[in-house]
C-alpha positions in Angstrom: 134.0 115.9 83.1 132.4 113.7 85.6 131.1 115.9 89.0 132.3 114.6 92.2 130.0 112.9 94.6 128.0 115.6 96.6 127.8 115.5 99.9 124.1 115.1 101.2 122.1 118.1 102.5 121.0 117.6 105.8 121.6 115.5 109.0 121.7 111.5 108.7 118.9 111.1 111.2 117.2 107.2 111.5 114.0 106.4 112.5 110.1 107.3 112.6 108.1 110.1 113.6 104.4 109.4 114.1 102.6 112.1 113.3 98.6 113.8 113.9 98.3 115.5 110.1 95.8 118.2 110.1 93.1 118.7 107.5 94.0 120.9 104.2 97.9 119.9 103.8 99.3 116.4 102.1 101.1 113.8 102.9 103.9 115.5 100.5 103.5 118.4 102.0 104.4 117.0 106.0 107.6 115.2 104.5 108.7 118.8 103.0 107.4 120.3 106.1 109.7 117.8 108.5 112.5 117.6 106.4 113.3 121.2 106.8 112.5 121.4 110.7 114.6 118.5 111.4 117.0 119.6 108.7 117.1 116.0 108.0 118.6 114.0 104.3 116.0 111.3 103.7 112.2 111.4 104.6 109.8 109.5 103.5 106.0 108.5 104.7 104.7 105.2 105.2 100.8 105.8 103.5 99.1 108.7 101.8 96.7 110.8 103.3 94.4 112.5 101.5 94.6 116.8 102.1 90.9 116.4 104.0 91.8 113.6 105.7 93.5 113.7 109.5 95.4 111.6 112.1 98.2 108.8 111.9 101.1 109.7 109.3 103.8 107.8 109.9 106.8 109.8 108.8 110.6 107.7 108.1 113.6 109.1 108.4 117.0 107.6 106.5 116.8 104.1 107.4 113.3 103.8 108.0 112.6 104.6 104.6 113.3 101.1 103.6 110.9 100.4 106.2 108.0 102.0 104.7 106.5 98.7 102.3 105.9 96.7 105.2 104.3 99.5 107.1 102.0 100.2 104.3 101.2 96.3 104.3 100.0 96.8 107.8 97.1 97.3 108.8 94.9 100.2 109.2 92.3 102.0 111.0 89.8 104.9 110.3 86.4 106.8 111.4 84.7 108.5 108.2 81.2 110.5 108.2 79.3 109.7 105.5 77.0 112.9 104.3 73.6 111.1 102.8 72.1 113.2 99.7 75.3 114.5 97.4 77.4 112.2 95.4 80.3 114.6 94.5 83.2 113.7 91.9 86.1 113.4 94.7 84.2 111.0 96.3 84.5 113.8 99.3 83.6 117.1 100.3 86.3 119.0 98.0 84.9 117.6 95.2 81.0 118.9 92.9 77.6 117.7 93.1 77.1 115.6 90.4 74.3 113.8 91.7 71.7 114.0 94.5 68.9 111.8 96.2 66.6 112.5 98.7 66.3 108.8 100.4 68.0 108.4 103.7 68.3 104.9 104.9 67.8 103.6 108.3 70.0 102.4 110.2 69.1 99.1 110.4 69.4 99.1 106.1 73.0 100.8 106.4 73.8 97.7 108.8 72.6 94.9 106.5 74.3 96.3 103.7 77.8 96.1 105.4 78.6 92.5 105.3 78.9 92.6 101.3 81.7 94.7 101.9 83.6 92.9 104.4 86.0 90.7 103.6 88.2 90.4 99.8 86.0 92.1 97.7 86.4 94.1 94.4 86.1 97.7 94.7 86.1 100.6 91.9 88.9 103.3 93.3 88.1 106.9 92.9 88.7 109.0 89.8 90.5 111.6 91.7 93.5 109.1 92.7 97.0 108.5 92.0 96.4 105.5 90.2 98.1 105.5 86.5 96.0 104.8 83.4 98.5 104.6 80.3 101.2 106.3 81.7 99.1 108.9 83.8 97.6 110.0 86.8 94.0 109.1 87.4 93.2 112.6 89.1 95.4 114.5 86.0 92.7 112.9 83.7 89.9 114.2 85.6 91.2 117.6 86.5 91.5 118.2 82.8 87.9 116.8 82.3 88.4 113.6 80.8 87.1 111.3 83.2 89.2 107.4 83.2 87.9 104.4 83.2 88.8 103.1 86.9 88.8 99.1 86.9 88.0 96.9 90.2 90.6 96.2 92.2 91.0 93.5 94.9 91.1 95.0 98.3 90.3 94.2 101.7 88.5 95.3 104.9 88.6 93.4 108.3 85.8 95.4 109.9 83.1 97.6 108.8 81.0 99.1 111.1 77.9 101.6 111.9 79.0 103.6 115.1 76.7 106.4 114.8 73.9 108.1 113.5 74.2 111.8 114.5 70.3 112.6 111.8 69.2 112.1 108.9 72.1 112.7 106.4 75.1 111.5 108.2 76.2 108.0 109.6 79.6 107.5 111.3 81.5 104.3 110.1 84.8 102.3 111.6 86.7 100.6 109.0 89.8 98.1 109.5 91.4 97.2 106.4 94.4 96.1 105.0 96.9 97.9 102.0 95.4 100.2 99.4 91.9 100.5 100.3 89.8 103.5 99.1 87.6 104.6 102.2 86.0 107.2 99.6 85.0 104.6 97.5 83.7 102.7 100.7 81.9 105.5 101.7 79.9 105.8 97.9 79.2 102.2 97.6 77.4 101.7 100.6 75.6 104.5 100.4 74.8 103.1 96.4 74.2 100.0 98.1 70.9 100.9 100.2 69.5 103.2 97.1 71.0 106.6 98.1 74.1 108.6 97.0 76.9 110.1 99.4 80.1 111.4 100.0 82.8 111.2 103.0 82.6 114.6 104.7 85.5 113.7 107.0 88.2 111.2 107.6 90.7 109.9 110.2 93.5 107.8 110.7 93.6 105.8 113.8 96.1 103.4 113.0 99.0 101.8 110.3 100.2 98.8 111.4 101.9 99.4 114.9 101.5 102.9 114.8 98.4 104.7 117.2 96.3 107.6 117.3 97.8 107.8 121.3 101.2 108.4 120.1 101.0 110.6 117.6 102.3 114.3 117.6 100.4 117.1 116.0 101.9 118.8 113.1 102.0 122.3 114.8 103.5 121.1 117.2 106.5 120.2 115.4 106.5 122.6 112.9 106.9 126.5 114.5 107.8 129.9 112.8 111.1 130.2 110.7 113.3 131.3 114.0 111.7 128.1 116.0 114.8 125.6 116.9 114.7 122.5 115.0 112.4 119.7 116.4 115.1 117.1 118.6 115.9 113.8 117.0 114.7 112.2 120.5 111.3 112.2 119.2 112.1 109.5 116.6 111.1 105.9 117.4 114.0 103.0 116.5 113.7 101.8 113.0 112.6 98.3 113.7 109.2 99.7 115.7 108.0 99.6 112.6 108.0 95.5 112.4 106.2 95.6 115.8 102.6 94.2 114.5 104.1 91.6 112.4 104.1 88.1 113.3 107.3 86.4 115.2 109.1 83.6 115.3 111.1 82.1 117.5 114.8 80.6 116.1 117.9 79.3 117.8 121.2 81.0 117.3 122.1 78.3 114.6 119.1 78.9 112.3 119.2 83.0 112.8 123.0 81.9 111.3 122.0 79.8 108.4 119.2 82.0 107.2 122.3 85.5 107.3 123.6 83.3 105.2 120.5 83.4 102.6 120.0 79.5 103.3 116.2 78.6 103.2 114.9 75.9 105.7 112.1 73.8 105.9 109.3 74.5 107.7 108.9 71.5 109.4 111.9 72.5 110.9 109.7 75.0 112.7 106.5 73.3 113.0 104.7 74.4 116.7 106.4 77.5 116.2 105.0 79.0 113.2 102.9 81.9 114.2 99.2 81.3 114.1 98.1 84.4 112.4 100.8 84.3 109.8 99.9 82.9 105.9 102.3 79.8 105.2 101.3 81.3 101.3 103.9 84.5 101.2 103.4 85.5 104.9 106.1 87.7 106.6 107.3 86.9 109.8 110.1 88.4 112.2 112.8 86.6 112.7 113.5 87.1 117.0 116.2 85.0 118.6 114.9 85.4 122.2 114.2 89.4 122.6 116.9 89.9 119.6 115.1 90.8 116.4 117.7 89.0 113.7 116.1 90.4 110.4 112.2 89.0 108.5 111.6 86.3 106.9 109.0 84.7 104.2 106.8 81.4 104.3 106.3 80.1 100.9 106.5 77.1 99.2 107.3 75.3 102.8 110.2 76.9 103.1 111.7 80.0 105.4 113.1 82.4 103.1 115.1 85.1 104.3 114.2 88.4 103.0 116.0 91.3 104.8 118.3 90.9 108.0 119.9 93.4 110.6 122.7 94.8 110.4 124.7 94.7 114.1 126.3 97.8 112.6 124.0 100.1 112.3 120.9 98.4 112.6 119.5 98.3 109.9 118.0 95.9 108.0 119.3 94.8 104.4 118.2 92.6 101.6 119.5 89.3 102.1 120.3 86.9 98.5 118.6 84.0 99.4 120.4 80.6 98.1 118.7 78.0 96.1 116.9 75.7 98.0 119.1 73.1 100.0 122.1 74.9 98.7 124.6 76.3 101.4 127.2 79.1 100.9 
């Protein structure tokens, strides 16, 4: 006999919460930790956060869930220390020695080894990661000992740069990248990379996509004693802010309509108005009809697809069908 539908647990709140993660807890750990003091149905994060790391964890609520891919395409921002001497399994300060060295680099070495990792590069993630290797977690392998074979992966970083050099053993870095870079890994190969061996002793989050260090609210703060009132829903940010970094571009009424419609137009329909920093090769765009955000769109193959538009409803953006091209509904 087939159950009826439950009812979800919880109140159908929208939006994001930007949140200052303390050392020692998990990404996982904050959505459990929110979902309760808001006493909310669906949350989600928008980037994992390693427990030792701290700062920017964007946290979605219903609707801004199906945010969360083009947040984590966004880009980022972090400070790491970098503890000269120790290479440790983790790639971090929870992890064992498994290696030492007793050369320290100057900083002038440390600066003139950073351009080989700026820009697309191939980089080696961490054993201790969530990556899968047949069907299982890279850090489940090496928990139980057997340590996987990780394989370079594309990734890429924007900035890379000395800040400070506090002694000997530790030097400060600033790192912009873009999705799915491994600031552990970072932190070992440059430190490989001018003849030593190190480990990332801290780490923090400055920035995903539009989302700052200035606006984020400390975990504690949100989170009280059992007998604490629940957090208020006026904290969340509208689920568009989300699309805020991403590149606009300007339509008029009758092409917002077409492309609702999941027709695809030419681009050179839109030439002088494509956005300068957005890739004609797969880039996403905003679609903005004046101040009016109508839904996001992709540039590929010369054309303007439609990818997700807003619902007037309840604003919210769904999946649009896109036709074949030069094919109307």
């Amino acid at each position: 006999m087939a159950r009826p539908n439950r009812k979800p647990r919880g109140r159908p709140l929208d939006g994001w919460l930007i949140v200052d993660k303390p050392s020692g807890i998990g990404s996982t750990d904050v959505v459990n930790k929110l979902k309760r003091a808001f006493q909310a149905q669906k949350v989600g994060h928008g980037g994992t956060l390693d427990p030792l790391a701290t700062g920017v964890l964007p946290i979605a609520f219903g609707a801004a869930t199906k945010m969360v891919p083009y947040v984590m395409d966004g880009t980022k921002t972090y400070r790491f220390t970098l503890r000269l001497g120790e290479l440790r399994d983790t790639d971090d300060a929870e992890g064992k020695v498994i290696e030492t060295s007793d050369v320290r680099p100057t900083d002038d070495q440390l600066r003139a080894a950073l351009p080989a990792f700026i820009g697309d590069i191939m980089q080696v993630p961490p054993i201790f990661s969530a990556i899968k290797i047949n069907g299982e977690r890279a850090y489940d392998l090496a928990r139980e000992g057997q340590i996987p074979e990780m394989a370079a992966r594309p990734a890429r970083v924007d900035r890379f740069e000395l800040e400070s050099r506090p002694d000997a053993d530790t030097a400060i870095f600033t790192v912009q990248s873009g999705k799915g870079v491994y600031m552990r890994s970072l932190a070992r190969d440059i430190a490989r990379a001018v003849g030593a061996v190190g480990h990332i002793a801290t780490l923090r989050r400055m920035r995903v996509g539009p989302f700052l260090e200035e606006a984020a609210i400390p975990l504690d703060k949100l989170v009280g004693m059992e007998d604490t009132p629940p957090p208020s829903p006026d904290l969340l940010l509208p689920v568009t802010t989300a699309l805020a970094d991403i590149p606009a571009l300007a339509l008029t009424e009758a092409e917002a309509a077409r492309l609702s419609h999941g027709q695809t137009l030419s681009m050179v329909e839109f030439m002088g108005r494509i956005p300068g920093d957005a890739s004609p090769d797969g880039g996403l765009v905003r679609a903005m009809a004046g101040e009016r955000l109508k839904g996001l769109v992709r540039l590929e193959s010369g054309r303007v697809r439609p990818e997700r538009w807003l619902s007037p409803g309840d604003n919210t953006l769904v999946a649009v069908q896109a036709l074949p091209d030069g094919e109307t509904d």
